[in-house]
C-alpha positions in Angstrom: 4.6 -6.5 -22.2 6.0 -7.2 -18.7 5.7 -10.6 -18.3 9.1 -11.2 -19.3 10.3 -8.4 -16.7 8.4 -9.7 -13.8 9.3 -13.9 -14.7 13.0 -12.9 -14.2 12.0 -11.4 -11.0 10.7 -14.0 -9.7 13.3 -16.5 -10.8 16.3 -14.0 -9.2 13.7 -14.1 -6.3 13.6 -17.7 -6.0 17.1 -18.0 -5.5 17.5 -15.3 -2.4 17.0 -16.7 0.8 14.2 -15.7 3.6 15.6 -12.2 5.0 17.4 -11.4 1.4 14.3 -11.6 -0.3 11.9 -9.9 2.9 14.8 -7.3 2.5 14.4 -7.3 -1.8 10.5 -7.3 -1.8 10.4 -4.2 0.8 12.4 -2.3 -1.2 10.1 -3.6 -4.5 7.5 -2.3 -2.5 8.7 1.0 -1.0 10.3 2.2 -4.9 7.2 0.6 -6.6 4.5 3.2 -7.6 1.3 3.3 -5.3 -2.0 4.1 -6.5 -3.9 6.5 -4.5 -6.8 4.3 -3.0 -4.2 1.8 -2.2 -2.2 4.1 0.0 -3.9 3.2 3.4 -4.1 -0.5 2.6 -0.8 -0.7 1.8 0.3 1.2 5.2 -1.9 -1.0 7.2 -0.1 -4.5 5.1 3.2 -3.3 6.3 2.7 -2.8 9.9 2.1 -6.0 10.1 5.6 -7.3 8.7 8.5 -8.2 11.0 11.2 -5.0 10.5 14.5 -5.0 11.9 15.0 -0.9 12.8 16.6 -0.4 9.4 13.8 -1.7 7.4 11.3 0.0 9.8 12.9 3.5 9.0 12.8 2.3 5.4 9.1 1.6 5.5 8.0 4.3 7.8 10.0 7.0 5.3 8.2 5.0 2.2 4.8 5.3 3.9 5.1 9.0 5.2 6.6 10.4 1.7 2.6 9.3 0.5 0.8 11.3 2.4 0.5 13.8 -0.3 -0.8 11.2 -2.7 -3.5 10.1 -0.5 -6.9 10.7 -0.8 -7.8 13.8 1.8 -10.8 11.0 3.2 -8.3 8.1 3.8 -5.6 11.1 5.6 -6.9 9.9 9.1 -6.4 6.8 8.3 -2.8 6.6 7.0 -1.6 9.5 9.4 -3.0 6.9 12.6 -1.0 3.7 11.2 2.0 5.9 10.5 2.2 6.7 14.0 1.7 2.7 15.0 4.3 1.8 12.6 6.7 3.8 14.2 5.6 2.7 17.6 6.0 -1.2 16.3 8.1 -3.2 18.2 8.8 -1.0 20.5 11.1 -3.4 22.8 13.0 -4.2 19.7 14.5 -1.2 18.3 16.7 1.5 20.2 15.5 4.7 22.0 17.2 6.7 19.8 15.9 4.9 16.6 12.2 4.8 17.8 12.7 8.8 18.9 14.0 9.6 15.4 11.1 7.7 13.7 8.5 9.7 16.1 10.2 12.9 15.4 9.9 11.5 11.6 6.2 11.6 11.4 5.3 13.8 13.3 7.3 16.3 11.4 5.4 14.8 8.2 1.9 15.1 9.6 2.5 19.1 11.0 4.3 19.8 7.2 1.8 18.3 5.8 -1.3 19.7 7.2 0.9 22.9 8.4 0.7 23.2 4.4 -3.3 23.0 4.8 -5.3 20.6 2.6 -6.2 20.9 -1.4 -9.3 21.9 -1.9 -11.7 18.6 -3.4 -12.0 19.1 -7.0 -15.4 20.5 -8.5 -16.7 21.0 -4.6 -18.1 24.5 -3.6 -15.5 26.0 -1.1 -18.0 25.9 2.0 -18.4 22.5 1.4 -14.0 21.6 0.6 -13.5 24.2 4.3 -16.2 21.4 6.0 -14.5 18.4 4.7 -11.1 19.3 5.4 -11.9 20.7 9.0 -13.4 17.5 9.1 -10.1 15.7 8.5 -7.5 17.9 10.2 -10.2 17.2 13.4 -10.2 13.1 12.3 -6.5 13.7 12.5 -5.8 15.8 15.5 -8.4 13.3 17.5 -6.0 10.4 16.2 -2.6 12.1 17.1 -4.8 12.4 20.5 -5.5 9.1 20.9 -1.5 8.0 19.9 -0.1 10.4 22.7 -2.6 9.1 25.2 -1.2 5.3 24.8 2.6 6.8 23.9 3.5 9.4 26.4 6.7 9.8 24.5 5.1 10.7 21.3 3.7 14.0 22.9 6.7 14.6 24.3 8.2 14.2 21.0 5.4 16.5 19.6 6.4 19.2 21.8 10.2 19.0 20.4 8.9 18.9 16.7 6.9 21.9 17.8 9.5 23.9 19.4 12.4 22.7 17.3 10.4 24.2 13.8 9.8 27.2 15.4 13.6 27.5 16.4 14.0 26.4 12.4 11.9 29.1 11.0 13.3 32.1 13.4 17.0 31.2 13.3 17.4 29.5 10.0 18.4 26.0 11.0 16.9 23.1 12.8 14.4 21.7 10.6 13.5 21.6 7.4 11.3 24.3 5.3 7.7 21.6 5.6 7.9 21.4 9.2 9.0 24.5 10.0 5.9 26.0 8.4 3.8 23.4 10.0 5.2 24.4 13.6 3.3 28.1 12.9 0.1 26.5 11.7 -3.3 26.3 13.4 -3.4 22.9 13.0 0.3 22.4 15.1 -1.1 24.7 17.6 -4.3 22.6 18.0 -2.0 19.1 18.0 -0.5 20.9 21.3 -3.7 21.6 22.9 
């Protein structure tokens, strides 16, 4: 069926040149559909690809929008090389660009767990609470670990934080994911 399709790809491919086609491939890549168990894998590929800031944002967005469609086991995993994609090549992007990205995932990860985990299918619930303590603790020691080598991103956390909080009592600020995940257990254990 697709062969067709994907020959004329790669024919219009052949003819772009090396950033035109690094630049058409990412965004192959970040619209393409990703299977759940790939999800990590694929995050962990891209951090190792030369971005300029614009495809960086691109990526990191395109990476951070799957954390729902992740496995809950591989959650550790993809939250920990979110945060190192934003933090890649630090020296070459602005301050206000790698701020942005921070604020980015960081507003993800708290909306995301803020939101609390699914429940694993067919498990009893003592056994779904264990797991997913289990990963929001994965997590949290992850996010630790980040702000420990990037000062900035706990600084960053902080504003996220505060700013969600500002968002949920005042009606503007952020947006409805991280404001709830500013109130949640797990944002208040990311600050401790």
């Amino acid at each position: 069926g697709g062969g067709a399709a994907g020959g004329a790809g790669a024919a219009a491919g052949a003819s772009l040149s090396g950033a035109r086609f690094k630049e058409a491939e990412l965004e192959r890549i970040c619209d393409a559909a990703w299977p759940p168990g790939a999800v990590l894998g694929i995050a962990t590929t891209l951090r190792d690809v030369a971005l300029d800031e614009a495809q960086l944002g691109r990526v990191a967005g395109c990476v951070l929008r799957r954390l729902g469609a992740c496995p809950p086991r591989d959650l550790p995993g993809l939250v920990y090389q979110s945060l190192l994609l934003c933090n890649k090549d630090k020296d070459k992007h602005t301050l206000k660009a790698k701020e942005a990205l921070k604020a980015h995932a960081l507003a993800a990860v708290l909306g995301h767990f803020g939101r609390g985990l699914a429940p694993a299918a067919g498990g009893a619930a003592a056994g779904a609470a264990d797991e997913t303590r289990e990963i929001e603790g994965t997590v949290l020691y992850n996010l630790n670990f980040a702000i420990k080598q990037d000062h900035a991103l706990g600084e960053q956390l902080l504003r996220c934080v505060k700013q969600g909080a500002a968002g949920s009592l005042y009606g503007a600020g952020a947006d409805g994911a991280a404001a709830a995940g500013a109130h949640s257990p797990f944002a208040l254990a990311a600050l401790l």
